[in-house]
Chimera marker file (.cmm) of the C-alpha trace (Angstrom):
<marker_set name="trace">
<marker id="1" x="81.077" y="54.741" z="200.205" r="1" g="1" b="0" radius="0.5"/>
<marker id="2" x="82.197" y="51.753" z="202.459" r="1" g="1" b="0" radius="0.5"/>
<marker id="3" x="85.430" y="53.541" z="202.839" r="1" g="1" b="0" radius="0.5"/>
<marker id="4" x="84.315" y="57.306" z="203.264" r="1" g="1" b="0" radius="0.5"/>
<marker id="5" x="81.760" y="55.955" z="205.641" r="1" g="1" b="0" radius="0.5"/>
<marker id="6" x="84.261" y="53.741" z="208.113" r="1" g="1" b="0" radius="0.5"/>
<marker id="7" x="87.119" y="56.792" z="207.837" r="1" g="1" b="0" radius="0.5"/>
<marker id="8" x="84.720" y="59.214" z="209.400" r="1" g="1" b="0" radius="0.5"/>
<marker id="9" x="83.062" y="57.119" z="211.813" r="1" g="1" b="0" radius="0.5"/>
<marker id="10" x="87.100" y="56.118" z="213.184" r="1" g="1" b="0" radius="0.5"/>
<marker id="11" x="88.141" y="59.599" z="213.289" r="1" g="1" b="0" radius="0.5"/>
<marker id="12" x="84.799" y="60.763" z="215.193" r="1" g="1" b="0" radius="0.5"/>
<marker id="13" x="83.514" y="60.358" z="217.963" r="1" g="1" b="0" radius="0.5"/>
<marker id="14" x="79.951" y="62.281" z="216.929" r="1" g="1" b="0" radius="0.5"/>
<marker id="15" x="79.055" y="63.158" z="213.808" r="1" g="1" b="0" radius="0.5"/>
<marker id="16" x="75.999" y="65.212" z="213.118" r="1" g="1" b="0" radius="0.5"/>
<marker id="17" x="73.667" y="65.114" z="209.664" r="1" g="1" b="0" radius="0.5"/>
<marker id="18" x="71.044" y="66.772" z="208.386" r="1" g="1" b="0" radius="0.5"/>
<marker id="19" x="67.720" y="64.679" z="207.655" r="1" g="1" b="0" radius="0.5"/>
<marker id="20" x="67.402" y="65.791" z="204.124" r="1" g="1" b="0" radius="0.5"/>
<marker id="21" x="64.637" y="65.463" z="201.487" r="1" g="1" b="0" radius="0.5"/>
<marker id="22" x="65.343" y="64.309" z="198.350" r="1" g="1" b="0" radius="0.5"/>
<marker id="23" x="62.117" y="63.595" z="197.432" r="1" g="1" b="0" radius="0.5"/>
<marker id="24" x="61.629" y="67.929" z="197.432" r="1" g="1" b="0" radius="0.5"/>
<marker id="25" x="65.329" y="68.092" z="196.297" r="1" g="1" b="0" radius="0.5"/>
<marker id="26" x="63.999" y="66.121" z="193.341" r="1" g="1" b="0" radius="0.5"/>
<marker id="27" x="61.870" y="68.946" z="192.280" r="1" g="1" b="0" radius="0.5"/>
<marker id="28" x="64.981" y="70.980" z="191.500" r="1" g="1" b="0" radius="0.5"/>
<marker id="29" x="65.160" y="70.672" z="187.676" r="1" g="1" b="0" radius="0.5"/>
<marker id="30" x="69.090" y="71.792" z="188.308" r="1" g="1" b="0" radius="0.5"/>
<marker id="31" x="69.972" y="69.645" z="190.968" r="1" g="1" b="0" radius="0.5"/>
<marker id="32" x="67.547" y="66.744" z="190.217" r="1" g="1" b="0" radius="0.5"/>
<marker id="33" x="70.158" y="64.750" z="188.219" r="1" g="1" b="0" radius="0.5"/>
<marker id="34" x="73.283" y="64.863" z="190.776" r="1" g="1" b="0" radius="0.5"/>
<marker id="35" x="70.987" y="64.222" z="193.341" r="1" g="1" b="0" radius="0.5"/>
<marker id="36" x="69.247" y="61.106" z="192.041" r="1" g="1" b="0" radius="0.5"/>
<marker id="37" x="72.836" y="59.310" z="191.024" r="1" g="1" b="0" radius="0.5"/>
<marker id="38" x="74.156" y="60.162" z="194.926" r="1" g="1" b="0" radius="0.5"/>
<marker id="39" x="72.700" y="57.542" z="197.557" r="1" g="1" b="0" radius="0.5"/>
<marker id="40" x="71.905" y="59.575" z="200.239" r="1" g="1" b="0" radius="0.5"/>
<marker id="41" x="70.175" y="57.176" z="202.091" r="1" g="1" b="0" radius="0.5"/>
<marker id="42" x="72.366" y="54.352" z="201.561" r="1" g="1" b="0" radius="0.5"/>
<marker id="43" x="75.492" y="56.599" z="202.905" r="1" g="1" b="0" radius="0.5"/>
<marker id="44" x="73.113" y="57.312" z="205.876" r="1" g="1" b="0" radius="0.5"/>
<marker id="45" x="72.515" y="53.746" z="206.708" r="1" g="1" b="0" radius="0.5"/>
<marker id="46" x="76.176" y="53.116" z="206.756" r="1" g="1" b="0" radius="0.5"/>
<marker id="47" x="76.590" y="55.705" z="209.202" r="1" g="1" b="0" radius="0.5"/>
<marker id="48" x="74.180" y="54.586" z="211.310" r="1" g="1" b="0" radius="0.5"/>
<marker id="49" x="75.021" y="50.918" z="211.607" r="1" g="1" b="0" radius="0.5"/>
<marker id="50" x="79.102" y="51.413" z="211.751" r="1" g="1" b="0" radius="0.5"/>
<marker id="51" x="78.317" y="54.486" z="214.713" r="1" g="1" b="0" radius="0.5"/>
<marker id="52" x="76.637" y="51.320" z="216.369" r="1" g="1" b="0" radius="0.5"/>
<marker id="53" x="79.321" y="48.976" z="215.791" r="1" g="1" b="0" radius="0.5"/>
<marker id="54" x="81.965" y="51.242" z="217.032" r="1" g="1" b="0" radius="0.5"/>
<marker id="55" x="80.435" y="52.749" z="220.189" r="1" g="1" b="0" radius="0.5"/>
<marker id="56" x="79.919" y="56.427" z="218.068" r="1" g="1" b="0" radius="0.5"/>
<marker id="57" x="77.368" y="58.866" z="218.010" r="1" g="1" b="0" radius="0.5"/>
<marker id="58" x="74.971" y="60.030" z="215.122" r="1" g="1" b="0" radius="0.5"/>
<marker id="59" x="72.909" y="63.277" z="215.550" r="1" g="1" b="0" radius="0.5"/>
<marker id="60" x="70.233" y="63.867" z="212.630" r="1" g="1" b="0" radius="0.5"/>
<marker id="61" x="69.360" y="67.492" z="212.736" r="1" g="1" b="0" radius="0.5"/>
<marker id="62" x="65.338" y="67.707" z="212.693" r="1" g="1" b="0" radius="0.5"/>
<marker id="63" x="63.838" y="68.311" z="209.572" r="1" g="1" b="0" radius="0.5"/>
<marker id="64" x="62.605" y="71.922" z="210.562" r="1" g="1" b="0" radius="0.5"/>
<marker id="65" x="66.334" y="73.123" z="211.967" r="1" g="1" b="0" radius="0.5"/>
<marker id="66" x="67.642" y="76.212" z="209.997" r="1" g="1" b="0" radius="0.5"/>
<marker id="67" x="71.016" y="75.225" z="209.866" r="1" g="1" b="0" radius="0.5"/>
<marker id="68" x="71.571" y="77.368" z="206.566" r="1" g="1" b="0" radius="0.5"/>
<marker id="69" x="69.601" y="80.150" z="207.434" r="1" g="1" b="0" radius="0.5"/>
<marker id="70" x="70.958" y="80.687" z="210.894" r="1" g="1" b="0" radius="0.5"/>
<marker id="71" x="73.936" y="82.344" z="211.792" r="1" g="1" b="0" radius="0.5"/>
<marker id="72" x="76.672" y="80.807" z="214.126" r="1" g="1" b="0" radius="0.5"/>
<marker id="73" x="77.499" y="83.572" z="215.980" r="1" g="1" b="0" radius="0.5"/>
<marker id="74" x="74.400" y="85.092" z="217.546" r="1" g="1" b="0" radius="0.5"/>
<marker id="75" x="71.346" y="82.790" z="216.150" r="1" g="1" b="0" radius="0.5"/>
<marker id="76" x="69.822" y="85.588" z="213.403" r="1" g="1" b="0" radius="0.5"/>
<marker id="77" x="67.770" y="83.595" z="210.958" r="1" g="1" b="0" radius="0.5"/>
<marker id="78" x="68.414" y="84.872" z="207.581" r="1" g="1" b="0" radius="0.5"/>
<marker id="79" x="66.073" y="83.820" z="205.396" r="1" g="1" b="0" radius="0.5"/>
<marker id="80" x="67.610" y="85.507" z="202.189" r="1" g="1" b="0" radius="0.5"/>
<marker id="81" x="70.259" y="82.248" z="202.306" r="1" g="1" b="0" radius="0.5"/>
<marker id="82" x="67.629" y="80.038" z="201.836" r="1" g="1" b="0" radius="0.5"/>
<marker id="83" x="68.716" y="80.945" z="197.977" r="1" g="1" b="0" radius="0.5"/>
<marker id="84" x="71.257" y="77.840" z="196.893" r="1" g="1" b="0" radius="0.5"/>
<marker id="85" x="72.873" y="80.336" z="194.523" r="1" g="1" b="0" radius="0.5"/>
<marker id="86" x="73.706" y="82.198" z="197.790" r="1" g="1" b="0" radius="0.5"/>
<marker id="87" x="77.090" y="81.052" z="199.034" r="1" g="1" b="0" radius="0.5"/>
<marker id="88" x="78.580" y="83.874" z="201.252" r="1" g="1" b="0" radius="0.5"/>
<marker id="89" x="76.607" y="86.049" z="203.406" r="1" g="1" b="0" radius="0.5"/>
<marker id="90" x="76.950" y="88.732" z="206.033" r="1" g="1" b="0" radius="0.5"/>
<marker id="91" x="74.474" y="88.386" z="209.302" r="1" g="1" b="0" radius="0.5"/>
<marker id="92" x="72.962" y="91.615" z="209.128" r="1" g="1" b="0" radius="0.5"/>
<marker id="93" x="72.708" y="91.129" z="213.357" r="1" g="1" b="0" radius="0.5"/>
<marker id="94" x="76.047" y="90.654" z="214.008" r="1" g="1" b="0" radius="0.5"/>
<marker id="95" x="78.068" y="91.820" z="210.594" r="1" g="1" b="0" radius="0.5"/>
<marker id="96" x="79.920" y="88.209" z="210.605" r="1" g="1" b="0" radius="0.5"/>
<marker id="97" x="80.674" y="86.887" z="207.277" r="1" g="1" b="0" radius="0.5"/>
<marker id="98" x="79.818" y="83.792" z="206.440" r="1" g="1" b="0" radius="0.5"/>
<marker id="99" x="80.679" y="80.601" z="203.842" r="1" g="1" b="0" radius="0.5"/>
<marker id="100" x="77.079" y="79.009" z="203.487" r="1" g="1" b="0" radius="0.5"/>
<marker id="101" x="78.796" y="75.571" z="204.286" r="1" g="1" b="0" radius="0.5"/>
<marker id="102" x="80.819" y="75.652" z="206.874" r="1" g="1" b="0" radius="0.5"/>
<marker id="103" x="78.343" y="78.034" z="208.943" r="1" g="1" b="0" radius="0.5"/>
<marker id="104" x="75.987" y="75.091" z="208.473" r="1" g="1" b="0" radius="0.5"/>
<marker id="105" x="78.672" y="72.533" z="209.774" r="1" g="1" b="0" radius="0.5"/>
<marker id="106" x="78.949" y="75.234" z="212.910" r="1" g="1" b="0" radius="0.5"/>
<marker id="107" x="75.367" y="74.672" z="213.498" r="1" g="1" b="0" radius="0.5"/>
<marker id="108" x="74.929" y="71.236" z="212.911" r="1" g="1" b="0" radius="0.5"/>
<marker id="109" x="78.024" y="71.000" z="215.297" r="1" g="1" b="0" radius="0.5"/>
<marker id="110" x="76.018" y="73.093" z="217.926" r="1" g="1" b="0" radius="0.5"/>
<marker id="111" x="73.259" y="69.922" z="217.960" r="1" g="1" b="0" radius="0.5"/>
<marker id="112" x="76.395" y="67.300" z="219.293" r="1" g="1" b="0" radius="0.5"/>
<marker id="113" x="77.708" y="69.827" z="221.829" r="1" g="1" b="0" radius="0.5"/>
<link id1="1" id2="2" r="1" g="1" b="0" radius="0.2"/>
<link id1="2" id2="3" r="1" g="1" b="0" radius="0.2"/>
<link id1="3" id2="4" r="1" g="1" b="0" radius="0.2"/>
<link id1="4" id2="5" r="1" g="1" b="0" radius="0.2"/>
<link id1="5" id2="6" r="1" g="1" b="0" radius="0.2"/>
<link id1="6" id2="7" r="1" g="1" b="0" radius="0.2"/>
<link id1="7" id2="8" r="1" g="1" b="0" radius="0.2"/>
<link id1="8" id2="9" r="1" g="1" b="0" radius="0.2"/>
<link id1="9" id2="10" r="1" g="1" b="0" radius="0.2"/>
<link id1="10" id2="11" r="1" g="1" b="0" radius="0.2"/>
<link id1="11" id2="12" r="1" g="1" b="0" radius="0.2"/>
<link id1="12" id2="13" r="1" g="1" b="0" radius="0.2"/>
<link id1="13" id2="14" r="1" g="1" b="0" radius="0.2"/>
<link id1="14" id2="15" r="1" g="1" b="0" radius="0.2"/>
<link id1="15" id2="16" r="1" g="1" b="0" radius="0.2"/>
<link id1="16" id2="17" r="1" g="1" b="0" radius="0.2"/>
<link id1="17" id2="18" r="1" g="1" b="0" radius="0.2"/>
<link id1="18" id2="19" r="1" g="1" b="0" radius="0.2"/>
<link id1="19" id2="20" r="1" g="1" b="0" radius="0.2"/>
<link id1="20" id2="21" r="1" g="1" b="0" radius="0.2"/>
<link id1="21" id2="22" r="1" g="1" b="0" radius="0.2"/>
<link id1="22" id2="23" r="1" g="1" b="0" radius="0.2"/>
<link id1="23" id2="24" r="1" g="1" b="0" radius="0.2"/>
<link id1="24" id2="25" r="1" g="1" b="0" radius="0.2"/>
<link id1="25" id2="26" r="1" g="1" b="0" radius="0.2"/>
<link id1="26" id2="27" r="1" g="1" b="0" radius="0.2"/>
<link id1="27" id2="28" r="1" g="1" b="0" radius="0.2"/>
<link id1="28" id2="29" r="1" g="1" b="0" radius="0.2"/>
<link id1="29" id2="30" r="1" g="1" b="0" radius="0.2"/>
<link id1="30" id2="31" r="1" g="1" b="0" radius="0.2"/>
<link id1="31" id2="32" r="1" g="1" b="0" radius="0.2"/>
<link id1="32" id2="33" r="1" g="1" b="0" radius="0.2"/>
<link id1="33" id2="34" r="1" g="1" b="0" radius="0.2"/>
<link id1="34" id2="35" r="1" g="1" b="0" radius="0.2"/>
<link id1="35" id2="36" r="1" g="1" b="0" radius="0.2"/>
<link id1="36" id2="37" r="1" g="1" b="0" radius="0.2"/>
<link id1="37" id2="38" r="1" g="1" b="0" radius="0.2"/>
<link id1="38" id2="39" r="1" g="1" b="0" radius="0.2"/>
<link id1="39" id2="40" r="1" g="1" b="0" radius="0.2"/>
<link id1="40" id2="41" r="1" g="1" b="0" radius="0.2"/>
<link id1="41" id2="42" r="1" g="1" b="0" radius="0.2"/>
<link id1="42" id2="43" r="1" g="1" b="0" radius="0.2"/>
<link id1="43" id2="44" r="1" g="1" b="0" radius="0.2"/>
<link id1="44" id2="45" r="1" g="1" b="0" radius="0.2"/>
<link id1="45" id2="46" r="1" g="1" b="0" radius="0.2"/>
<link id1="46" id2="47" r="1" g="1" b="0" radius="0.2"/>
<link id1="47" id2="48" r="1" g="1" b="0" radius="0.2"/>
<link id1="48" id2="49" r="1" g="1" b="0" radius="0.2"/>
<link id1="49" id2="50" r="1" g="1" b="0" radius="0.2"/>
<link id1="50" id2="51" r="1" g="1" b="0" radius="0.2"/>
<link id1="51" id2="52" r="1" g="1" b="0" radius="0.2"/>
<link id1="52" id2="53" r="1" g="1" b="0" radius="0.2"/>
<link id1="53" id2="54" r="1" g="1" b="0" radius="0.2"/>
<link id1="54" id2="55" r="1" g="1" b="0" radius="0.2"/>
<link id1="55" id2="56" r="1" g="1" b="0" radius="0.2"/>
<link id1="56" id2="57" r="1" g="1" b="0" radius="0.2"/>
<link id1="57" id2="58" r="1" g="1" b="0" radius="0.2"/>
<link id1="58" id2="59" r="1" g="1" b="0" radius="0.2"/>
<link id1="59" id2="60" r="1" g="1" b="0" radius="0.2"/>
<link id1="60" id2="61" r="1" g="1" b="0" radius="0.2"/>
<link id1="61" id2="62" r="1" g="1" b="0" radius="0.2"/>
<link id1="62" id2="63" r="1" g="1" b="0" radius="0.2"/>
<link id1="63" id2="64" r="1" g="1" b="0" radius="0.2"/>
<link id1="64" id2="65" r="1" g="1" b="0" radius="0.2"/>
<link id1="65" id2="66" r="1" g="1" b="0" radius="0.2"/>
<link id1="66" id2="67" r="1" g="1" b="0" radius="0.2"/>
<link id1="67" id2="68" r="1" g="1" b="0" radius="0.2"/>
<link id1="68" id2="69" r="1" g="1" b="0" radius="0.2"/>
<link id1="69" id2="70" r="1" g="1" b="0" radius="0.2"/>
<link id1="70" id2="71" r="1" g="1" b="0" radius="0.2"/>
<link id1="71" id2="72" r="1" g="1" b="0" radius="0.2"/>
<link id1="72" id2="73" r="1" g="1" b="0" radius="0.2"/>
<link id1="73" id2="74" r="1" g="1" b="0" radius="0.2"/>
<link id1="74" id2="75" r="1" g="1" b="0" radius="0.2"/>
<link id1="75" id2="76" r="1" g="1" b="0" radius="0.2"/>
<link id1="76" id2="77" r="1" g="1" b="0" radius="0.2"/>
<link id1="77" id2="78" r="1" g="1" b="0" radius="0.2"/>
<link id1="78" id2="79" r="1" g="1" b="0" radius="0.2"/>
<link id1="79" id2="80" r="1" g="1" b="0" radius="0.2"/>
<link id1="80" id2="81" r="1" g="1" b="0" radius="0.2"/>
<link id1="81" id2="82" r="1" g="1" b="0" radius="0.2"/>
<link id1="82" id2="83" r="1" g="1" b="0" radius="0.2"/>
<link id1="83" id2="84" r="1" g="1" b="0" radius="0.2"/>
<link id1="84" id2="85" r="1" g="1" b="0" radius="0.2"/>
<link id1="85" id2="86" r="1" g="1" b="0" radius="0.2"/>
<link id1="86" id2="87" r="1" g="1" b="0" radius="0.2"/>
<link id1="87" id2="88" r="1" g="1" b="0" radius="0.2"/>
<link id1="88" id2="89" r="1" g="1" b="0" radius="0.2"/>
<link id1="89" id2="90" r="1" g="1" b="0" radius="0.2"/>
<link id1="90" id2="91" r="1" g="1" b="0" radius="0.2"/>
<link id1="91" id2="92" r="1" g="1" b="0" radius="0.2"/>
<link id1="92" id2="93" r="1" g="1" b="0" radius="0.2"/>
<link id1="93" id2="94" r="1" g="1" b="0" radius="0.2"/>
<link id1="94" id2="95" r="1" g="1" b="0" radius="0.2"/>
<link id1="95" id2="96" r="1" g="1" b="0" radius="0.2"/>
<link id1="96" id2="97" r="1" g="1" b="0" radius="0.2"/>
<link id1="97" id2="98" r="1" g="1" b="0" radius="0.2"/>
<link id1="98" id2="99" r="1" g="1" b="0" radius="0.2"/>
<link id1="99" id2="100" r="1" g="1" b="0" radius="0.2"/>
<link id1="100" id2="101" r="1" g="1" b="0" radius="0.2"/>
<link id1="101" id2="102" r="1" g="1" b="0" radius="0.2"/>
<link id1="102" id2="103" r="1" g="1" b="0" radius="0.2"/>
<link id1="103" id2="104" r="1" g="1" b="0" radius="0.2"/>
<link id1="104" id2="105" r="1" g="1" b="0" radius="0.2"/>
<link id1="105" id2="106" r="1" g="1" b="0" radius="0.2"/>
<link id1="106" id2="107" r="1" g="1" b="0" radius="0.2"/>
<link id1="107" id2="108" r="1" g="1" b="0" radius="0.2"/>
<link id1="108" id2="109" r="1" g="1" b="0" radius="0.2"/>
<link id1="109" id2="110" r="1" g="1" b="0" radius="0.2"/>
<link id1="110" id2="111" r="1" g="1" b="0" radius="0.2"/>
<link id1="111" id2="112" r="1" g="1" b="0" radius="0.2"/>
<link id1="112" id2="113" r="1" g="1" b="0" radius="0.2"/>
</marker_set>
C-alpha cells in the first residue's frame, strides 16, 4: 500500500476519493468479506499525509454526491445504477453510454476541476 500510495501521489497533482462507508458496505453479505480484508481507511490515511508531504491535493467527494448515479455528460441522475450488478448504462437524457467506473472517475474528476 506504501508503494501504490507514494506512485499516485508523485504522478498527481490532485487526486479525488470518495468518502465511503464500509460500515453499510459491511451489510453486503456478497461483498462483506473483500471488503473487510481491504484497509480502506488505512490507504486513505496514506493519501492524506503523503498529499501533505508533497505539496498535493486530496478532494473527498461528500458522502451524499451521486457520483455513480450521475451521468458525465449532462448531470441526469439515474438511479437504476445504484444496482452494483449494473456495470454499463445508457443516460436515458442524453443516450451516452456509460462504464459504471470510469463515469464515476469523470465525476469525481469534476469535484478537482
Amino acid at each position: 500500500m506504501h508503494k501504490l500510495s507514494t506512485k499516485l501521489i508523485r504522478e498527481n497533482q490532485s487526486i479525488a476519493i470518495e468518502d465511503l462507508r464500509v460500515k453499510n458496505m459491511l451489510k453486503n453479505d456478497k461483498l462483506s468479506k473483500a471488503i473487510s480484508e481491504v484497509s480502506w481507511y488505512e490507504f486513505r490515511t496514506m493519501l492524506e499525509y503523503k498529499a501533505d508531504w508533497y505539496g498535493r491535493t486530496i478532494v473527498v467527494a461528500p458522502s451524499n454526491y451521486a457520483s455513480r448515479e450521475l451521468c458525465s455528460v449532462c448531470g441526469y441522475k439515474n438511479m437504476d445504477v445504484k444496482n452494483l450488478t449494473l456495470r454499463n448504462w445508457t443516460c436515458p437524457n442524453c443516450g451516452t453510454n456509460h462504464d459504471r467506473d470510469i463515469n464515476t472517475s469523470k465525476n469525481l474528476e469534476k469535484l478537482i476541476a
